[in-house]
C-alpha positions as CSV (number, residue, x, y, z in Angstrom):
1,X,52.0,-21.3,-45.8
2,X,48.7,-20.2,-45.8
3,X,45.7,-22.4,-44.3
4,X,42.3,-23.0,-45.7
5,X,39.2,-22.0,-43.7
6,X,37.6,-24.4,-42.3
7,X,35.1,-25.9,-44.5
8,X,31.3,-26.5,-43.0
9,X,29.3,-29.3,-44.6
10,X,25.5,-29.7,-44.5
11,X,25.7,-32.4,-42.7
12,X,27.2,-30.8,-39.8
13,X,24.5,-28.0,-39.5
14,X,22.4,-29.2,-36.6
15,X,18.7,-29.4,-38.0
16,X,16.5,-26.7,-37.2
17,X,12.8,-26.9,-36.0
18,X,10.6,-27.8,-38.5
19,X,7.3,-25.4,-39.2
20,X,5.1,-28.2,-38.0
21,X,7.4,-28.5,-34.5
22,X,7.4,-25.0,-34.6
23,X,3.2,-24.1,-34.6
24,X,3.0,-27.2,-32.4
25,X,4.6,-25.3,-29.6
26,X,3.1,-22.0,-30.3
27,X,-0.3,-23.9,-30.6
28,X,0.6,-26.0,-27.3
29,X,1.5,-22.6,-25.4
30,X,-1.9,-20.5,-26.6
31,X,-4.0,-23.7,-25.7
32,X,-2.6,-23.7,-22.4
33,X,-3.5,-20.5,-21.8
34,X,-7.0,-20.4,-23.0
35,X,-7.7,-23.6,-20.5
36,X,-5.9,-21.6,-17.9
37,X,-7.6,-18.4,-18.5
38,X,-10.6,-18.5,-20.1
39,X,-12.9,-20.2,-16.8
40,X,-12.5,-16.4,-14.9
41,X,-13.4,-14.7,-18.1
42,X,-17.0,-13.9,-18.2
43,X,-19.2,-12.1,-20.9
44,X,-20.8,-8.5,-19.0
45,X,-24.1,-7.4,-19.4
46,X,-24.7,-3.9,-17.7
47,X,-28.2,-2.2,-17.4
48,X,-30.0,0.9,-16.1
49,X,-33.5,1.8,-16.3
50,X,-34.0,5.5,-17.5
51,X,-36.2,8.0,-16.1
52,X,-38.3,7.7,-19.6
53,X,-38.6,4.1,-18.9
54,X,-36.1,3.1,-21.9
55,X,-33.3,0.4,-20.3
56,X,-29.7,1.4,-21.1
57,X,-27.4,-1.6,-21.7
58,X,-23.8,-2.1,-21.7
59,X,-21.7,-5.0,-22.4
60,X,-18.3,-6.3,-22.6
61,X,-16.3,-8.4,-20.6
62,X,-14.9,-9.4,-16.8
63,X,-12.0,-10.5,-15.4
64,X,-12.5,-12.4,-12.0
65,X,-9.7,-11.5,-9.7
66,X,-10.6,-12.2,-6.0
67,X,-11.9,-15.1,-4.2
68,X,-15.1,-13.7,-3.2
69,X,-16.4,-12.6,-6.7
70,X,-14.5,-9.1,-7.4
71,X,-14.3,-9.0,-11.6
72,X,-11.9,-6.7,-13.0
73,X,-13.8,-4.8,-16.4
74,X,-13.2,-1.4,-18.1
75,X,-14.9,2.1,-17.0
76,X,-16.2,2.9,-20.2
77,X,-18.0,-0.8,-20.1
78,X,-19.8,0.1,-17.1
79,X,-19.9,3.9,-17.0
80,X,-23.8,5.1,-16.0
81,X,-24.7,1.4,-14.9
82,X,-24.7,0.0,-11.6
83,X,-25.7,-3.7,-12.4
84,X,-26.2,-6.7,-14.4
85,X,-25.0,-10.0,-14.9
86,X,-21.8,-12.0,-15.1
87,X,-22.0,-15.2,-18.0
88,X,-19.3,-17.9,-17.8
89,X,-17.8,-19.8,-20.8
90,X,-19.3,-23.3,-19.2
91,X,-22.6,-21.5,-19.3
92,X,-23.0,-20.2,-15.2
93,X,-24.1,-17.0,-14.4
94,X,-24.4,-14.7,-11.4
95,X,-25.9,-11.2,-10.6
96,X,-23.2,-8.4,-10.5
97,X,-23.2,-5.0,-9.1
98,X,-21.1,-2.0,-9.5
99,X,-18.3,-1.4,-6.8
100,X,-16.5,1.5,-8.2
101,X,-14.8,3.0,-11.4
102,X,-11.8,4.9,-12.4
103,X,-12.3,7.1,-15.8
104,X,-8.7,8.0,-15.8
105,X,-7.2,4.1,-15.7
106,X,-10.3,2.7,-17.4
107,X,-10.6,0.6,-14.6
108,X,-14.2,-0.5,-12.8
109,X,-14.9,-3.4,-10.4
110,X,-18.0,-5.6,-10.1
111,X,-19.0,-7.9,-7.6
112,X,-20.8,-11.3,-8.2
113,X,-22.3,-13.9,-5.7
114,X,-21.2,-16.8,-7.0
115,X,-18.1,-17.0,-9.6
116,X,-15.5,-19.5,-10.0
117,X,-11.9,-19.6,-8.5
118,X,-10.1,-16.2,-9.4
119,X,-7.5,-15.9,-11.9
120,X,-3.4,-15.2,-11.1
121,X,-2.7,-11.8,-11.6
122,X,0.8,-10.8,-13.5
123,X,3.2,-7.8,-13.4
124,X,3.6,-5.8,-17.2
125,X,6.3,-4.6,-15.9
126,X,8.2,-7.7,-17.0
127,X,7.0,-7.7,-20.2
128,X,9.0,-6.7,-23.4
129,X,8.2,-5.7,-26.6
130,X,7.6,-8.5,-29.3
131,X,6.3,-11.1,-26.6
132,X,3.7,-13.2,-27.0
133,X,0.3,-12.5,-25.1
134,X,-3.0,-13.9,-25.7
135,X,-6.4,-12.4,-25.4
136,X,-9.7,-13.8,-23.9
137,X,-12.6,-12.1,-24.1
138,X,-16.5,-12.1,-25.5
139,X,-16.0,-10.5,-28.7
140,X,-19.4,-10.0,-30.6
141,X,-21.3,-12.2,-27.8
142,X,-19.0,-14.8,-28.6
143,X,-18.1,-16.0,-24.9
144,X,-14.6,-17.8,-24.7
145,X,-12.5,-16.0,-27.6
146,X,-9.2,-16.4,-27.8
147,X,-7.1,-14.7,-30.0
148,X,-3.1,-14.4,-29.6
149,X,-0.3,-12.0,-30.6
150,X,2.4,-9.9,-29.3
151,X,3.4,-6.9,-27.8
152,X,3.4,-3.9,-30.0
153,X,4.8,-1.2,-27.5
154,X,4.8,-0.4,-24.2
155,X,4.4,3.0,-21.7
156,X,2.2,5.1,-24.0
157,X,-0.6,7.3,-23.2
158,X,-3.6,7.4,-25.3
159,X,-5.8,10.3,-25.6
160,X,-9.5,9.5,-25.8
161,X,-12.7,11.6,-26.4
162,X,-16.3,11.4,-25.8
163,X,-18.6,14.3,-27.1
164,X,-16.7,17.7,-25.7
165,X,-15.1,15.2,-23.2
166,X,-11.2,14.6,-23.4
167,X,-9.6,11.8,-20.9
168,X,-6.0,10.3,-21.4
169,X,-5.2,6.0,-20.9
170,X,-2.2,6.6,-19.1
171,X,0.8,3.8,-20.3
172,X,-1.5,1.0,-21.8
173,X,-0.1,-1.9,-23.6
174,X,-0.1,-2.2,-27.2
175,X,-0.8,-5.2,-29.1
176,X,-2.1,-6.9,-32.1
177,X,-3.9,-9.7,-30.7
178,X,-7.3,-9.3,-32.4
179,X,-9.4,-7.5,-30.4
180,X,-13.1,-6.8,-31.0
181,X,-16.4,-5.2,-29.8
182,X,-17.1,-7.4,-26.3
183,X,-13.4,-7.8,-26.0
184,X,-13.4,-4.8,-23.4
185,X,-13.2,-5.5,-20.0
186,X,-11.7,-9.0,-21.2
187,X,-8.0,-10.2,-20.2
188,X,-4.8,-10.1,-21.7
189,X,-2.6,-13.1,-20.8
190,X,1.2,-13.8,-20.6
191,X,2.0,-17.2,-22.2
192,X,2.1,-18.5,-18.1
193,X,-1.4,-17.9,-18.4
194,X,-1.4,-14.8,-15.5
195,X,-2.9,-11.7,-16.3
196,X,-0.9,-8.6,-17.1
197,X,-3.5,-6.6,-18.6
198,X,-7.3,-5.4,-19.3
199,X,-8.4,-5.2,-23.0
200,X,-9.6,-1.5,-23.2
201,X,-10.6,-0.7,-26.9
202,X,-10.0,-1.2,-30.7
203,X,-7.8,1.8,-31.3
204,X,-7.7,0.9,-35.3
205,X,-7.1,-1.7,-37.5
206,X,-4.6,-4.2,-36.1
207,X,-4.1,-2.4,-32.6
208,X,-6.1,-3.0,-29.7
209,X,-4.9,-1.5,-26.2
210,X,-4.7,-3.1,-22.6
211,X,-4.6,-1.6,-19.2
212,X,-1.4,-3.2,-17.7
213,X,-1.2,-4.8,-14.5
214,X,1.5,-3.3,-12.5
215,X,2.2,-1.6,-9.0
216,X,0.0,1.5,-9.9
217,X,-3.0,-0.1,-11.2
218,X,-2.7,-2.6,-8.2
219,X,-3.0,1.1,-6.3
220,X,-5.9,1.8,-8.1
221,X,-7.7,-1.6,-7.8
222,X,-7.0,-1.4,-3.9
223,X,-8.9,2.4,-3.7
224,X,-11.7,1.0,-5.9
225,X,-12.2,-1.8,-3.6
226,X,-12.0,0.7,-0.4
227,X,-13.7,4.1,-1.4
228,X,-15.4,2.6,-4.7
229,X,-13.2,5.6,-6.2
230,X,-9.7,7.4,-7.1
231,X,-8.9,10.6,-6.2
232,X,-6.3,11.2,-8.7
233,X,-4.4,14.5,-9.5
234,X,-4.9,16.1,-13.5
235,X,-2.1,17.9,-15.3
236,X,-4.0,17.0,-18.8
237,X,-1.2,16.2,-20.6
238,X,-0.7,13.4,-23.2
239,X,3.3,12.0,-23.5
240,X,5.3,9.1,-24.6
241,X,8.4,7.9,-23.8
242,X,11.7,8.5,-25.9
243,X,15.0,8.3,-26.3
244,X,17.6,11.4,-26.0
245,X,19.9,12.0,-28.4
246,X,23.6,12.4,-27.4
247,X,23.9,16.2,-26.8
248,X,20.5,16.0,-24.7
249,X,22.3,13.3,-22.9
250,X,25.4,14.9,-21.7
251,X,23.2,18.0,-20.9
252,X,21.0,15.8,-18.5
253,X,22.4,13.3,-17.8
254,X,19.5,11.2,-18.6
255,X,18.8,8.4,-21.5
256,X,15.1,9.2,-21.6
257,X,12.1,11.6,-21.3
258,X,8.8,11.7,-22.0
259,X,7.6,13.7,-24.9
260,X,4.6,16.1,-24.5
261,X,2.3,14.7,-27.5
262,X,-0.7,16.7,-27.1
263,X,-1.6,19.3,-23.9
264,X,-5.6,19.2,-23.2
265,X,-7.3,22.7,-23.1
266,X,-8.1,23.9,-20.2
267,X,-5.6,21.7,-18.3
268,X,-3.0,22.6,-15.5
269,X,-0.1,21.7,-17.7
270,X,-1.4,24.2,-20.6
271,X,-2.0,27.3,-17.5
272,X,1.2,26.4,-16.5
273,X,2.9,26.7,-19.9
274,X,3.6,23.1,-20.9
275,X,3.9,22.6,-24.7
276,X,3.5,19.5,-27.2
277,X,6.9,18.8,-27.9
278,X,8.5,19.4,-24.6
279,X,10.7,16.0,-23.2
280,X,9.9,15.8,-19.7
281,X,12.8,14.9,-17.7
282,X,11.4,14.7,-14.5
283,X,8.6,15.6,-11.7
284,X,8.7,16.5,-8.0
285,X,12.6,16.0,-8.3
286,X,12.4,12.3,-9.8
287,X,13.2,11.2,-13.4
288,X,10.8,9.9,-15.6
289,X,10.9,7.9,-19.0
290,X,7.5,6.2,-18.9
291,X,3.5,7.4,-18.7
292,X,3.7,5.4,-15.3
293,X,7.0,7.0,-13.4
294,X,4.3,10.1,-14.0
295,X,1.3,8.8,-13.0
296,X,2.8,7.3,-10.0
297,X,3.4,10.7,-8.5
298,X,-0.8,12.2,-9.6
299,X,-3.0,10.5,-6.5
300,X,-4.3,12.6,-4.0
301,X,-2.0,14.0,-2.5
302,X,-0.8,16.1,-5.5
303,X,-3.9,17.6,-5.8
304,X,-4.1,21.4,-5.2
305,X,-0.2,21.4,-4.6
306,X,2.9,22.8,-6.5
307,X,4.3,20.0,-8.9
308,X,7.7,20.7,-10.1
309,X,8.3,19.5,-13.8
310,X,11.6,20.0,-15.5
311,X,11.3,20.4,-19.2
312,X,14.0,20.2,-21.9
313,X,12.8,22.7,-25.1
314,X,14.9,24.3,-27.5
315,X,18.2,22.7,-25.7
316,X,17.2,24.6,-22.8
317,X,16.2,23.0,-19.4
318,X,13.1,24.9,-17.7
319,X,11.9,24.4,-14.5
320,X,7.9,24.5,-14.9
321,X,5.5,24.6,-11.5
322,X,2.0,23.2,-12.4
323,X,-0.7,23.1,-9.8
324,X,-2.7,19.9,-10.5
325,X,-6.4,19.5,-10.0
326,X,-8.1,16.6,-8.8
327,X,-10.0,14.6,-11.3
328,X,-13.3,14.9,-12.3
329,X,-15.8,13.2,-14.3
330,X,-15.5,16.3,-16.7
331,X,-11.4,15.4,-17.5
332,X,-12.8,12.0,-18.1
């Protein structure tokens, strides 16, 4: 004899959040965040006098990081300026100077004299795809903006240009947390209210991009605040990180690569026959699947040195030996 299923009544469905409970903890977590974060946020105004006598001004936005006034911002904010001033949400303000910048990471430092406590600094590495991050900044001279959304995708590389210039983002942070003019230089904020990530630019409507906080830009922060610069090694290639299909798999032995999007005329990687579409499965004898595992292994002491890259094309494996250059304000 057969048995009926058992039978589920509405009444024993436990009752779900309501949308009110719901936006009341979403709103509770960004307004926790934006009183955590927004007090070592400040709005940047760079300037340099010209030789014609005309002032040059930039603006953006600064992330203070160090107990003694160090402010996180983005290159491009501060690139041909060496100082200006610092403008907190509560309305305090201090002279800042220029301490160094790196083109490549869109990372710069300034220094102020007197800014308030520094801000907790986070790890992108933990962070997954669809997770919620919120954005302070000064977009449009509006000190204190908040704006919150989540993670679009992770470990790309973003090729930018600038007249005849061509420089390449290495493994930013996508999200679609409004970002704005001002917003540059501006943090991006885990819902603990550390920062994982710079605001870097508006790459189109509903994406805006963040330099992440992680081991190598934590390298890079450390050289800016010794030398004032980064030596970094060029192979002027643009990737992103993919999966590989089965056969690729068994052939390799790896799960991922990084595909060659663009290569940059000129570059190492195009002399030494790299090609868009190529899957790089690894460098100097170590796997990579991300913009970073790659840009780990490009500081100084890659420059001017054979750097083995092994290439899957065609279902073939090729072993590829660029010489990288070192980095100049020309690749940038």
């Amino acid at each position: 004899m057969s048995t009926l299923p058992e039978q589920v009544f509405p009444e024993d469905i436990p009752d779900a959040p309501s949308d009110d409970e719901a936006l009341d903890a979403y709103s509770r977590t960004v307004m926790h965040v934006a009183e955590t974060v927004t007090p070592h946020v400040a709005a940047l105004e760079m300037s340099s006098a010209r030789r014609n006598g005309q002032v040059r001004i930039g603006s953006g936005s600064a992330v203070v990081f160090t107990g003694d006034g160090y402010m996180l911002t983005n290159a491009h904010v501060v690139s041909g300026l060496r100082s200006g001033r610092a403008i907190f949400a509560d309305g305090t303000h201090t002279d800042v100077e220029l301490v160094g910048a790196d083109p490549l990471s869109d990372l710069a430092i300034v220094r102020g004299h007197h800014t308030p406590p520094p801000a907790i600094l986070g790890n992108a590495e933990s962070l997954h795809v669809g997770q919620l991050v919120i954005a302070v900044g000064n977009p449009l001279g509006l000190a204190g903006s908040v704006t919150a959304g989540v993670v679009s995708g992770l470990g790309r590389s973003i090729p930018v240009r600038s007249g005849r210039h061509s420089r390449v983002i290495e493994d930013v942070i996508q999200t679609d947390a409004a970002l704005n003019p001002g917003n540059s230089g501006g943090a991006l904020a885990d819902t603990k209210g550390r920062i994982v990530g710079i605001n870097t630019a508006v790459a189109g409507l509903g994406l805006g991009l963040a330099v992440p906080i992680n081991t190598t830009t934590q390298r890079i922060i450390a050289a800016l605040l010794k030398d004032g610069r980064v030596r970094r090694a060029y192979l002027g290639l643009v990737s992103t990180p993919i999966p590989l299909d089965a056969n690729a798999v068994i052939r390799t032995g790896q799960k991922e690569a990084l595909r060659v999007v663009e290569v940059i005329a000129g570059s190492p990687a195009e002399r030494a026959g790299i090609l868009a579409g190529d899957l790089v499965l690894s460098a100097q004898s170590r796997a990579v699947s991300s913009a970073e595992s790659l840009q780990k292994l490009l500081f100084s002491q890659a420059i001017g040195e054979p750097f083995l890259l092994t290439v899957l094309r065609d279902g073939k494996v090729h072993a590829i030996v660029a010489v990288p250059s070192e980095m100049t304000d020309a690749d940038s």
